[in-house]
C-alpha positions in Angstrom: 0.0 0.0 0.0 1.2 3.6 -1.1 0.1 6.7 0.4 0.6 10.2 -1.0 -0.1 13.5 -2.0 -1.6 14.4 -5.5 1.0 16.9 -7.1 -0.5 20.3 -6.5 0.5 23.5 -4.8 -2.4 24.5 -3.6 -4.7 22.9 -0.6 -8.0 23.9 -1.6 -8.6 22.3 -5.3 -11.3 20.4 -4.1 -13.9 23.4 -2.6 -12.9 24.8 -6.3 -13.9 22.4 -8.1 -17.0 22.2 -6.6 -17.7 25.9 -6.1 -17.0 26.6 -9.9 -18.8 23.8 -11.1 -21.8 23.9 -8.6 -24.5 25.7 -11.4 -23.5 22.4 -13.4 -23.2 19.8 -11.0 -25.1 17.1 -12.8 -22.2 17.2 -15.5 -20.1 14.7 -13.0 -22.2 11.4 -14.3 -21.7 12.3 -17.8 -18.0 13.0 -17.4 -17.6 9.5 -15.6 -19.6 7.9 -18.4 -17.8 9.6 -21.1 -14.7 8.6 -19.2 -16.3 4.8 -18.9 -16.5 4.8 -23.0 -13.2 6.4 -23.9 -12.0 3.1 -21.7 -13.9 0.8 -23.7 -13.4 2.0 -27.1 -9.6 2.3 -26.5 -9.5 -1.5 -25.7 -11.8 -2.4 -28.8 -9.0 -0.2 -31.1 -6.2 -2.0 -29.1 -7.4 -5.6 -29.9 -8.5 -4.5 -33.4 -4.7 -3.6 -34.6 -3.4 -6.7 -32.5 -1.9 -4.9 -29.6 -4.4 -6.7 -27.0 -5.1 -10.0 -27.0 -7.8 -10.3 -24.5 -11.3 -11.1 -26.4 -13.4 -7.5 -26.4 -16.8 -9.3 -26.2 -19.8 -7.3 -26.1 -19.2 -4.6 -23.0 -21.4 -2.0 -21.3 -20.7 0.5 -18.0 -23.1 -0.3 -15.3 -24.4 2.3 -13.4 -25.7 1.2 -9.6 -27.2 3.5 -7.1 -26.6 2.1 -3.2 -28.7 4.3 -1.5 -28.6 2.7 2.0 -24.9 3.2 1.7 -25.2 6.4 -0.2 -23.3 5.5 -3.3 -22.9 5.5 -6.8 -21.0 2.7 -8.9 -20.5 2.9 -12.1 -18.2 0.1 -13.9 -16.8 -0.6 -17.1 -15.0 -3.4 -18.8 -12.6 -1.5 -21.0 -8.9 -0.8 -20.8 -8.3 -1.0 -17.1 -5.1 0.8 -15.4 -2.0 -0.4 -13.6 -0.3 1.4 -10.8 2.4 2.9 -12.6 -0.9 4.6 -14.9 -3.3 5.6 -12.3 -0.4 7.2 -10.9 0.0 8.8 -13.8 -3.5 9.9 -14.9 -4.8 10.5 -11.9 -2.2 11.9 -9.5 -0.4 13.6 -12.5 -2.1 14.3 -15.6 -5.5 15.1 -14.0 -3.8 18.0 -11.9 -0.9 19.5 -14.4 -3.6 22.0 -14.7 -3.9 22.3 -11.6 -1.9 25.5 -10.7 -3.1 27.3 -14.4 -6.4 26.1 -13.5 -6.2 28.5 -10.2 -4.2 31.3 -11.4 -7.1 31.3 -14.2 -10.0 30.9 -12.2 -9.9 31.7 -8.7 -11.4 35.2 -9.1 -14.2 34.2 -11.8 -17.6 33.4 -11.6 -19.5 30.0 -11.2 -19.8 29.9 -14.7 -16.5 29.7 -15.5 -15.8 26.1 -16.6 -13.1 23.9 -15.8 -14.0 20.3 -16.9 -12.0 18.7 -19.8 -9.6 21.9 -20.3 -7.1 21.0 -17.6 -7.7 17.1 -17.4 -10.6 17.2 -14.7 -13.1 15.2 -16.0 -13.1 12.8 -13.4 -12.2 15.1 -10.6 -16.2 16.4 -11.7 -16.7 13.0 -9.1 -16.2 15.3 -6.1 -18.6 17.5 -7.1 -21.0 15.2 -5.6 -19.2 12.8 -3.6 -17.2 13.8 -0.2 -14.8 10.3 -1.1 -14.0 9.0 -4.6 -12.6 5.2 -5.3 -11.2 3.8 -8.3 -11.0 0.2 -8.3 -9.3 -0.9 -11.5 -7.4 -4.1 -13.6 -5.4 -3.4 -16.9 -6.0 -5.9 -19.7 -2.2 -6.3 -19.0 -1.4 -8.6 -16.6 -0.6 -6.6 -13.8 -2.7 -7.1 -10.8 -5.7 -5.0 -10.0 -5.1 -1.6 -7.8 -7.7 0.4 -5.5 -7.2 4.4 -5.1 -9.1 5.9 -2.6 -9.2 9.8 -2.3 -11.2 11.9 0.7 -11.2 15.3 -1.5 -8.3 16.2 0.3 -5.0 15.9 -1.9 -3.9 13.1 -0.4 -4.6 9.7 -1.0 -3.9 5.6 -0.9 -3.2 3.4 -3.2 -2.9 -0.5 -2.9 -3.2 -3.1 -4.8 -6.9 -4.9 -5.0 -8.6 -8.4 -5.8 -10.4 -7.3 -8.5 -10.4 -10.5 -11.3 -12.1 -9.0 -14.1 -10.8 -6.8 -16.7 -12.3 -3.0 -16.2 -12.7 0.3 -14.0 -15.0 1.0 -10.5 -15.6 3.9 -9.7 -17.2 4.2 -6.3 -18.8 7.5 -5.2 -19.3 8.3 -1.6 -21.9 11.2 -1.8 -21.9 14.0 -0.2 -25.0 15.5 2.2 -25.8 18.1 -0.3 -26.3 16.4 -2.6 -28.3 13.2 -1.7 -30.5 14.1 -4.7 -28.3 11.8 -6.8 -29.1 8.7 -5.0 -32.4 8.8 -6.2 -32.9 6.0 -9.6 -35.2 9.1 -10.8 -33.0 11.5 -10.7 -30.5 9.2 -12.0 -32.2 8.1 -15.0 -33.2 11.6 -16.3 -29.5 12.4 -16.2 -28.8 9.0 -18.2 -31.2 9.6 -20.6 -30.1 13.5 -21.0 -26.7 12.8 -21.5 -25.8 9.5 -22.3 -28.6 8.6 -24.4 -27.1 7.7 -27.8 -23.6 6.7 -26.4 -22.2 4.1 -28.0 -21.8 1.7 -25.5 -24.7 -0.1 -23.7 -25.1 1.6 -20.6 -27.1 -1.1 -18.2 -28.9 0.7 -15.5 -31.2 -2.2 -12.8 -33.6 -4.5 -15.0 -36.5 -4.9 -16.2 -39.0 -7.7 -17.0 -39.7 -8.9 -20.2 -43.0 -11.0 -21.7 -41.7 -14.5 -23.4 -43.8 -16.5 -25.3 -46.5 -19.2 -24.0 -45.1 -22.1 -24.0 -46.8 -24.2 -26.6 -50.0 -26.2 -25.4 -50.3 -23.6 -22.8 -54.2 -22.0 -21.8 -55.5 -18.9 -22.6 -55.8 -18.2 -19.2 -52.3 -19.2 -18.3 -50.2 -16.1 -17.2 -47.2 -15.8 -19.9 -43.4 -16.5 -18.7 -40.9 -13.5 -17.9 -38.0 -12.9 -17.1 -35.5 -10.3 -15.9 -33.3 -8.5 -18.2 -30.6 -6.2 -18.1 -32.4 -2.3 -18.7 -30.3 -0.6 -21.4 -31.0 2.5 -21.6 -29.6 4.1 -24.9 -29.5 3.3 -28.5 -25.7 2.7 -28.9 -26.1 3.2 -32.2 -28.3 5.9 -32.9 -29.5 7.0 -37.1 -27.3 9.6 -37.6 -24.5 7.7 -37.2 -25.3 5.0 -40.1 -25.3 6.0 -43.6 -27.7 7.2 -45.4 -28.1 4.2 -47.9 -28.5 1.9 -45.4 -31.7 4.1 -43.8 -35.3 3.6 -44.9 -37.6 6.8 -44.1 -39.2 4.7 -41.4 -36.2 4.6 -39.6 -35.6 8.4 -40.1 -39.3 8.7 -38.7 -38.6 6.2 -35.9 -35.4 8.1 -34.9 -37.5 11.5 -34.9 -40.1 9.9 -32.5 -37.0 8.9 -30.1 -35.6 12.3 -30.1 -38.6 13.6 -29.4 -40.8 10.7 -27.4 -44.1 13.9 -26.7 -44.2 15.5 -30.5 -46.7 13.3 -32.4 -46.9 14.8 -35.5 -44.3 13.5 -37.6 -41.9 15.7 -39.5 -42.4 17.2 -43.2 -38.8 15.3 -44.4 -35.3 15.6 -43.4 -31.5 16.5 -44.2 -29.1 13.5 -43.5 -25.4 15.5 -42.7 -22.4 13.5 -43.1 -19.1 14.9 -43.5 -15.3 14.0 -42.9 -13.3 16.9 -44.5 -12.2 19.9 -43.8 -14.2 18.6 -40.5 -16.2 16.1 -39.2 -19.7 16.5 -38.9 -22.6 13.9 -38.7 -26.3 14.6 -38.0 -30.2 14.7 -38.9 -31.9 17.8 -39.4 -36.0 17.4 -39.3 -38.0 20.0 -41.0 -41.3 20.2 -38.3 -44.9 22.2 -39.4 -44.0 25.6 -38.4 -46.6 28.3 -37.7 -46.2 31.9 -38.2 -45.1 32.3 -34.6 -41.4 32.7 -34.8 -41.1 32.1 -31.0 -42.8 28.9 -30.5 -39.5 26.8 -30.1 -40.1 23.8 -27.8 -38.2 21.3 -29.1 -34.5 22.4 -30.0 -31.4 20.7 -32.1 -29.4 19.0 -30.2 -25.7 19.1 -30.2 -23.3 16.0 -29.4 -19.2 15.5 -29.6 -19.1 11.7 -30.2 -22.5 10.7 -28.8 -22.2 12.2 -25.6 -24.4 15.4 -25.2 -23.5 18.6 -24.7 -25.9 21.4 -25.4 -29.3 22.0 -27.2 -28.1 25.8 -27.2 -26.9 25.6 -30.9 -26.5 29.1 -31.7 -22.9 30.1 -33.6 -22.8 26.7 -35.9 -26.2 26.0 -37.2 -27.0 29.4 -38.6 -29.9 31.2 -36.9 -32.5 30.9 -39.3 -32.2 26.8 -38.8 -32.6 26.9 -35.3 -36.0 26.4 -35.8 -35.9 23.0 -36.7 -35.2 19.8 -34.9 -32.5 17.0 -34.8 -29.1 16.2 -33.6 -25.5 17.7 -35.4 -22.7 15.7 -33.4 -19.3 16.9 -34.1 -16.0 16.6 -32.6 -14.6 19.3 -34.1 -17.0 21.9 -33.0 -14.7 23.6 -30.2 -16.1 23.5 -27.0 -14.9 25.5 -23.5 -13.6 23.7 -20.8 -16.6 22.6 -19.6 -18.0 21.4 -22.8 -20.9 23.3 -22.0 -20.7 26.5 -24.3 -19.6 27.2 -27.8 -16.4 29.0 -28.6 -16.9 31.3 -31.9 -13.9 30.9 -34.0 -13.2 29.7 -38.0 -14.0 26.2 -37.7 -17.6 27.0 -36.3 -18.3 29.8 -39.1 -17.0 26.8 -41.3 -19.5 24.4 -40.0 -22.1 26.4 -40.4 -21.7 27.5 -44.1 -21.7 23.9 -45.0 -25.2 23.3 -43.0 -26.5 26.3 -44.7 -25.1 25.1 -48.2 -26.3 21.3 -47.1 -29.9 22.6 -46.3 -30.3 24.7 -49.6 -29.4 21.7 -51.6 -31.8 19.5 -50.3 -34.5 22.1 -50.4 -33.9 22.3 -54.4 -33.9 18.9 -54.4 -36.9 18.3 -52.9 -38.7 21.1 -55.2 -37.2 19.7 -58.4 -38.0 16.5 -57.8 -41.6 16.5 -56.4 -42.8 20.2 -57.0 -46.3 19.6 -56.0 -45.3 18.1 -52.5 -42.9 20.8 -51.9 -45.9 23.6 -52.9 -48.0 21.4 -50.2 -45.6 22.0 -47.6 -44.7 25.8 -48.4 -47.2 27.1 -46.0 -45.6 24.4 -42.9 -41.7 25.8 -43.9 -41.7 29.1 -45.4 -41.2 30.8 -42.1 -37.5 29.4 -42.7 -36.8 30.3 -45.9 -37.9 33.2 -45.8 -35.7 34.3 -42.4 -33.0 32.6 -44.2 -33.1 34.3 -47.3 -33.1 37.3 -45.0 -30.1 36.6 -42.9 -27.7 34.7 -45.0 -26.9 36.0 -48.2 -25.4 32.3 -49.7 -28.7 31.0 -49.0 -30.7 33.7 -50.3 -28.6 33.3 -53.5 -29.4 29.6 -53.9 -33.0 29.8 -52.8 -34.1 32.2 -56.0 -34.3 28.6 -57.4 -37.0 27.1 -54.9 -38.6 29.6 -52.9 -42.1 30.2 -53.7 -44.8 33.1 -53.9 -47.9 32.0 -53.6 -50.9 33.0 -55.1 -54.3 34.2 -53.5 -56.2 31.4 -56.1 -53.1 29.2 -54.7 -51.2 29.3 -57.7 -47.5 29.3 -57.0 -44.3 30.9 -58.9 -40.7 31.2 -58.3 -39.8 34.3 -58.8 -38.6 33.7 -62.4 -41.8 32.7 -63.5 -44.0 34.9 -61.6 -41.9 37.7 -63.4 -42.7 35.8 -66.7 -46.4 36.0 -65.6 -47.1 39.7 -64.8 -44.4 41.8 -66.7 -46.5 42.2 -69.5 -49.8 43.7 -67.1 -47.9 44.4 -64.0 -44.7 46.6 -65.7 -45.7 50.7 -64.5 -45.0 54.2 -66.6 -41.3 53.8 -65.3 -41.0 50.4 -66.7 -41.0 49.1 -62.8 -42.0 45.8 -62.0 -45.4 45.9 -59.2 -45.9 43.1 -57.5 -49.1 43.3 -55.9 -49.7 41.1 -52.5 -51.8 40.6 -49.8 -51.6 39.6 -45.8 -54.8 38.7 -45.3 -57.0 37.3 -47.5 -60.5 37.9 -45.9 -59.5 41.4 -44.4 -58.2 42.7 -47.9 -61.0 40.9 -50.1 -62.4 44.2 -51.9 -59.0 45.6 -52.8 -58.1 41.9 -54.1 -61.2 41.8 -56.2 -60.6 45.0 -57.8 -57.3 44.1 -58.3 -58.0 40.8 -60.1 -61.0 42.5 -62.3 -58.1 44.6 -63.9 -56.4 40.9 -64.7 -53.7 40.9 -62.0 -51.8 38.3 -60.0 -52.2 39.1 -56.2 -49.5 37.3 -54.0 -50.7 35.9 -50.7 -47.6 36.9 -47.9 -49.1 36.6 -44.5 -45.7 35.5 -42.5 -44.7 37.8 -39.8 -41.1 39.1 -41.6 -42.4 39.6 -45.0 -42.1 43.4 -44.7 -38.3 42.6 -43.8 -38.4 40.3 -46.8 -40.0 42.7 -49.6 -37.2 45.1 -48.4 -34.4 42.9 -49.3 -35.6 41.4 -52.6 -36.4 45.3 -53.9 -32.9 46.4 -53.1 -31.5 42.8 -55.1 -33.6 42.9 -57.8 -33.7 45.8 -60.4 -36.6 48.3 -60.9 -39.1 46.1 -58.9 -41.3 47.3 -56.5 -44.0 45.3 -54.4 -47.0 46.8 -53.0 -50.6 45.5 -50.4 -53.6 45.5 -52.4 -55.2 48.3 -49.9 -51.8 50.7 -50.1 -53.7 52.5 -52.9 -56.7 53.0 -55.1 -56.6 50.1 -58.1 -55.7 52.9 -61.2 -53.0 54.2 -58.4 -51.4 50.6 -57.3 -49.8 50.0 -60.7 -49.1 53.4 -63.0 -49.9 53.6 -66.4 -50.2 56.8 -68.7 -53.6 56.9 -69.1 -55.5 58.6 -66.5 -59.8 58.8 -66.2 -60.7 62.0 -66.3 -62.9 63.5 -63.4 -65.9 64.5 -63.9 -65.8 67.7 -61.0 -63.7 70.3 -62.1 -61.1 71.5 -60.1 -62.9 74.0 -58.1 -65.4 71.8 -57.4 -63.2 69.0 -56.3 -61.5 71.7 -53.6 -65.0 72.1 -52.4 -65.9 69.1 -51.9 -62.3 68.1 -50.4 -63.1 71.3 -47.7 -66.5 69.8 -46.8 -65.3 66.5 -46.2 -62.5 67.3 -44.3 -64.9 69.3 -42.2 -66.4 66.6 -41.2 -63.5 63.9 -40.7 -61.2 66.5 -39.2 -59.5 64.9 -36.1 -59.8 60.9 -37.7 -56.3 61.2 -38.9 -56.9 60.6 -42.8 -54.8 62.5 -45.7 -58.1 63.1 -48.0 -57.4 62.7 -52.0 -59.5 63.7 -54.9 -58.9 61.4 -57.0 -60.5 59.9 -60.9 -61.6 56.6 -61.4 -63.9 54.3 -62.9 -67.7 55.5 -61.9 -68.2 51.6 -61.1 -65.5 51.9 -57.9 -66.4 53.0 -54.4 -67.0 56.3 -53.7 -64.7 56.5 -50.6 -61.8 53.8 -50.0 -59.3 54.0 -47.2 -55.7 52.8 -47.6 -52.6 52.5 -46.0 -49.4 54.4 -47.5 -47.4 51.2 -48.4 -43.5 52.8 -47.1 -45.3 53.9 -43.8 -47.1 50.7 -42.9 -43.8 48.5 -43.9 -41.8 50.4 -41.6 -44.4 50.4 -38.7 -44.7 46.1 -39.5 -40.7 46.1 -39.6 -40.3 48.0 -36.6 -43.1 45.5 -34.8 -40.4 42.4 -36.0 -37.6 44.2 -35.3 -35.7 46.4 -37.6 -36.8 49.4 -38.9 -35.7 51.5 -35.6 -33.4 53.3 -38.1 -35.8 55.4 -39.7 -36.1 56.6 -35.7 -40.1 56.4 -36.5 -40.7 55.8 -32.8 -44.2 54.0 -31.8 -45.7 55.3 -35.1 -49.5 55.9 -35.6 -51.8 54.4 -38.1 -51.5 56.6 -40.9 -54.8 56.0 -43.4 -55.5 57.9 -46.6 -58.9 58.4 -47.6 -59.6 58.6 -51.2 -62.4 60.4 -53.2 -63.3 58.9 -56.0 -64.8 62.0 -58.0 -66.5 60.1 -60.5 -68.9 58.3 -58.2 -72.4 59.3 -58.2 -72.8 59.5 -54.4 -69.8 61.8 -54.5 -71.6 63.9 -57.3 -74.4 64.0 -54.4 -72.4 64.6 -51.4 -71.3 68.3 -53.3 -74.6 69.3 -54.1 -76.9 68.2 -50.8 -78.2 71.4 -50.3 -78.7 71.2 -46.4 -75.6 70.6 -44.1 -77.3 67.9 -42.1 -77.6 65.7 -45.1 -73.9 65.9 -46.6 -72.4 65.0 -43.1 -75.4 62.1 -43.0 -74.0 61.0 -46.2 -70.1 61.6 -45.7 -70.7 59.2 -42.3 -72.2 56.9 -43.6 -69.8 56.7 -46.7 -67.0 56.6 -44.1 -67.9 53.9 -42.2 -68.6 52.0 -45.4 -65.1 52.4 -46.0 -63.8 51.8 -42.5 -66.1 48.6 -42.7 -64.3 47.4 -46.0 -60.9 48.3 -44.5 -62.2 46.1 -41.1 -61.5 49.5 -38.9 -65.2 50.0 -37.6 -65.6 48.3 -34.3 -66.9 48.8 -31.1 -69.5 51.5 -30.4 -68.7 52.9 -33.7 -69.4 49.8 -35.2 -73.2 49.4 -32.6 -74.2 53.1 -34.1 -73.8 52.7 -37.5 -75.5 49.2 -37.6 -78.6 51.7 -35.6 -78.6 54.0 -38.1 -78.1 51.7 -41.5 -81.2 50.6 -39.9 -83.2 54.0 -40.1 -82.2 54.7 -43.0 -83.8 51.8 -44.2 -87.1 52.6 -42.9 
């Protein structure tokens, strides 16, 4: 037996560790487990190349709570250590850090990580236990050795009976944190971390059904027995390849990612790199609403099946963050505490190739089955269309597959809608207008009078398609889009030809004076304005730059313009070729024009969906006396 004191300056390691680590305490079991696997996989390499020549078999790590002892065991059957090495790595190597460690971080916050960086992972063992041992055999044949260490830098070290092949350790947990003894509390922690590692991970038993035995009864309980409870997939879909993967098993893999979403996804993106960096993974595409902040269910990041974060932000681009999956990478550079990304070239690296990986498929998809892909617009344009926004590679390759859709649900890529409407849609200034709406029952006059002049309306009801419109008229050359209700039909798209009025100018300032009389303190800019004797008489729209910026500035943006809180800003037009309008100017009694001009306005507000309320109770009273 050998006593000693681990080589490090400083007394108080121990309290460190556990004071830095405390906000991420849980970490310790995956660090052991992680520690458990490297073990296991190193001997399967060894006696692949020849350099062991004990049989690997089929190992797992067994984890065991003892609560009446208060402890936790968790066990593998991988490389094992001698003396000489657990001297080594865990007397040595485990603290070389040590005094770096403390000249680093003995003035920083909690969340200033330390495990991994400096060699610590299993020192994360005393963040729950007051005494740590390792009981250990090599798969040399050296004889087993037991290390026993009270959190204090000294320790003991002597040799064990240990026959099999494989490392103990044995925690001794600590009053504070008796939550750990609990199989609960245990098992959420196996199944958040260790999940998809890629060795079996046995944790107690469970009872499985076996088969009647033949000329049994009906009545005749069936035979069980007790079997070992595994509790990950060892070898989970995204690291297989993709030929070898049915979209069942794509499906099946979604449902076990995500055990309470029962819808299934719309399709998926199967990553699998090995150069400049290695990068595995399956990105779902889920039904997506127009609520950008519904986000329950978030990609998962793992280094080599062991989990780390589902905080992906910084290498799958923010746009994709929206969808669902796993991206496991052990290139991505973590912090010490494999907790939190580190933004450097590799990561900006990463995440071009996502974004180039989930472009390609989307074309794919739309080339190959373009009425499926139109089917699913509506569930996943809320991505492309924030993507088109925010990363200009993307926005480049998605001019081939993104699509406008139609109010009749017709849909175009922008090539062909251009093809469609240049010859109607093409203004005075040769200017492309794109006419669209947001809502479809809301803006139903203006789209009717837009489609009896023979125009395509667009339907673009997602929450950053003022944003969107924005970008696509500064890449795109004399186009301009404009809402249905910005204007009066002759005024949305401008041709030479203008109606002629049939007021004459004097008249027309008349009538402008008595309206506005009657409106003043509404907040409309009146206009006088020529058009067909068949449109309404009054029509109130909304300027189309001042109501972008007020939608922008509700979705974040548009704060530049240093608009504020703006107001509704409505124009009400005058159509001066309207009858009513012709009757409105010469009502002889005052009484009677300001009867008519209400009611004519709150025909208009009606149409535009703005009369409400009491408002909305009197004019119903009085549309009744007028008709009796």
């Amino acid at each position: 037996m050998a006593t000693g004191k681990i080589n490090v300056s400083v007394e108080n390691i121990f309290p460190l560790i556990k004071k830095f680590l405390y906000s991420d305490h849980e970490i310790f079991l995956r660090e052991l487990i992680s520690n458990a696997t490297d073990a296991t996989l190193k001997l399967k390499h060894l006696t692949s190349i020849g350099e062991a020549t004990v049989e690997y078999g089929n190992p797992i790590i067994e984890v065991k709570v003892d609560t009446n002892k208060k402890r936790i065991h968790i066990t593998d059957q991988g490389i094992g250590m001698t003396e000489e090495e657990v001297k080594k790595y865990i007397n040595e190597v485990a603290f070389s850090g040590a005094e770096e460690f403390l000249d680093k971080y003995k003035d920083a916050g909690k969340d200033a990580g330390i495990i991994g960086h400096f060699g610590l992972g299993f020192y994360s063992a005393f963040m729950v236990a007051e005494k740590v041992e390792i009981i250990t055999k090599s798969f040399k044949d050296e004889p087993a050795v037991h290390w026993i260490c009270d959190g204090s830098p000294e320790f003991t070290l002597k040799e064990a009976k240990k026959k099999d092949r494989g490392t103990e350790i044995i925690l001794h947990v600590a009053e504070d944190s008796t939550e750990f003894l609990e199989d609960s509390k245990i098992r959420e922690l196996l199944t958040k971390y260790n999940k998809f590692m890629p060795i079996p991970i046995k944790f107690g038993t469970k009872t499985e059904t076996l088969p009647k035995p033949e000329g049994a009864k009906e009545e005749d309980p069936a035979p069980t027995k007790e079997v070992d409870d595994i509790i990950n997939n060892p070898n989970p879909a995204w690291t297989k390849q993709p030929a070898d993967l049915e979209d069942d098993d794509y499906k099946q893999f979604y449902r076990e990612l995500y055990p309470m979403q029962f819808e299934e996804p719309l399709f998926h993106i199967h990553l699998n790199v090995d150069y400049p960096f290695n990068l595995t993974g399956i990105l779902y595409f889920p039904k997506l609403t127009n609520n950008l902040n519904i986000q329950k269910d978030r990609i998962q990041l793992y280094q080599n099946q062991v989990f780390v974060t589902d905080n992906v932000e910084g290498i799958v681009p923010e746009f994709l963050t929206m969808l669902r999956g796993v991206i496991d990478s052990p290139d991505i550079p973590l912090n010490v505490s494999r907790s939190y990304l580190q933004a450097d070239g590799a990561v900006k690296k990463i995440s071009s190739y996502i974004t180039r990986k989930v472009a390609d498929k989307l074309n794919s998809l739309f080339k190959n089955n373009r009425e499926d892909f139109e089917q699913k617009w509506n569930d996943i344009k809320v991505v492309i269309e924030y993507g088109m926004l925010s990363e200009e590679k993307f926005f480049e390759k998605a001019d081939k597959f993104a699509l406008y859709p139609t109010v009749d649900n017709k849909y175009f890529t922008f090539e062909e809608l251009e093809a469609k409407i240049k010859d109607t849609q093409t203004d005075k200034d040769d200017k492309l207008v794109v006419l669209y709406a947001s809502d479809q029952e809301a803006q139903h006059s203006y789209i009717e009078a837009a489609k009896a002049k023979g125009y395509e309306i667009l339907l673009m009801d997602s929450p950053i398609v003022p944003h969107l419109l924005q970008k696509l008229e500064t890449s795109k050359e004399n186009l301009s889009f404009v809402r249905v209700d910005s204007d009066h039909i002759d005024n949305l798209i401008k041709k030479e030809d203008t109606a002629i009025s049939k007021l004459s100018d004097e008249e027309k300032e008349t009538l402008k004076g008595e309206i506005e009389e009657v409106v003043k303190d509404r907040g409309y800019t009146i206009q006088m304005e020529a058009m067909e004797s068949s449109a309404s008489p009054f029509i109130i729209t909304e300027p189309e730059f001042m109501r972008r910026m007020k939608e922008m500035q509700r979705t974040g943006g548009g704060g530049m313009f240093g608009m504020g809180n703006m107001p509704d800003m409505y124009n009400l037009i005058v159509n001066t070729n309207h009858e009513l309008v012709s009757e409105i100017l010469n009502t002889k009694t005052a009484k009677k024009r300001e009867r008519l001009i209400n009611q004519s306005l709150d025909l208009a507000r009606l149409s535009k969906g703005l009369l409400k309320g009491e408002e909305l109770t009197k004019f119903i009273a009085r549309s009744y006396d007028m008709i009796k």
